[in-house]
C-alpha positions in Angstrom: 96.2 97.6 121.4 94.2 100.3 118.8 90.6 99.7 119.3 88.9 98.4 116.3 86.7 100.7 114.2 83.2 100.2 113.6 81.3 99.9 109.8 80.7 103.8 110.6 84.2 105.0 111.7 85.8 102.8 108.3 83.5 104.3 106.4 84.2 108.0 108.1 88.1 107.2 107.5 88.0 106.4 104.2 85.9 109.6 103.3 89.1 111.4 104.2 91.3 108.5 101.6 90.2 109.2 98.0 90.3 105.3 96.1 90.3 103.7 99.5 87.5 101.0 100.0 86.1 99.4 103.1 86.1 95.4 103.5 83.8 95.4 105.6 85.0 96.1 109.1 87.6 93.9 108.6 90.3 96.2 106.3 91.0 98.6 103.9 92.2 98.5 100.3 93.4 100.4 97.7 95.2 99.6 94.1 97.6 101.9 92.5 98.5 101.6 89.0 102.1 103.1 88.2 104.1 103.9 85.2 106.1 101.2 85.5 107.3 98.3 87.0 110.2 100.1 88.0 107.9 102.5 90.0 105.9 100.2 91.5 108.6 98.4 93.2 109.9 101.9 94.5 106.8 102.0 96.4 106.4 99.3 97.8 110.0 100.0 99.1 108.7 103.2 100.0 105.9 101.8 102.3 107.8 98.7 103.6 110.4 101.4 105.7 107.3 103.1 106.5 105.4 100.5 107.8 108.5 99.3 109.6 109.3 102.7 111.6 105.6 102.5 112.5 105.6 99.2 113.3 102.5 98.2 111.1 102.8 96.1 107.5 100.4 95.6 104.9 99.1 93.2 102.8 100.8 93.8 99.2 99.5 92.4 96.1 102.1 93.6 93.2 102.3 92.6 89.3 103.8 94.6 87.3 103.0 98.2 87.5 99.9 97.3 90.0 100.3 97.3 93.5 97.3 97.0 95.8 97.6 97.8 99.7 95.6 95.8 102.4 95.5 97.2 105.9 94.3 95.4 109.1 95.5 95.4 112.4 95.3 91.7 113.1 95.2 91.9 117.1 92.4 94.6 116.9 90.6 92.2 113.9 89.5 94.8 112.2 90.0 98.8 111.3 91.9 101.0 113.4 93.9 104.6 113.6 97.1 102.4 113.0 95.5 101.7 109.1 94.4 105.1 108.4 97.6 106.5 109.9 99.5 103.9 107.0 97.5 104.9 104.4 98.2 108.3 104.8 101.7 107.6 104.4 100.6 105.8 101.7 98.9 108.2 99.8 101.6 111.0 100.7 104.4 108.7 99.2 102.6 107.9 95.9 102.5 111.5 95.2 106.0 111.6 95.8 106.3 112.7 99.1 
């Protein structure tokens, strides 16, 4: 199991995670705003095979061209390497990568 970050660390890792925001201690969140509907649901397509090959799933809140990420690891109950690791991928796949 990851160990679970405390209010310092989640605020360290989001320093590093430009639109990221802390939840407390309890998970971190970001919205994207796409061109498109069409887009949007290419990334969250994007991040589900991501999140599957790491084993780790968000929370995803979509409408339209909005889709927001929630990351937690449940059976830490709170922030860990395993959410700033995803969001990485995150980040790297809305810019296209």
């Amino acid at each position: 199991m990851s160990e679970r970050l405390d209010a310092a660390g989640v605020a360290r890792l989001i320093e590093g995670l430009p639109g990221w925001e802390a939840e407390g201690e309890g998970a971190i969140v970001k919205e994207f705003r796409l061109r498109d509907h069409v887009e949007a649901v290419g990334l969250v397509v994007r991040v589900a095979v991501a999140a599957e090959v790491l084993n780790h799933h968000p929370e995803v809140w979509w409408v339209y061209n909005r889709v927001r990420f929630r990351l937690s690891t449940h059976d830490a109950g709170g922030v860990t390497e395993k959410d700033a690791e995803l969001a990485r991928r995150i980040e790297a796949l809305a810019a296209g990568g």
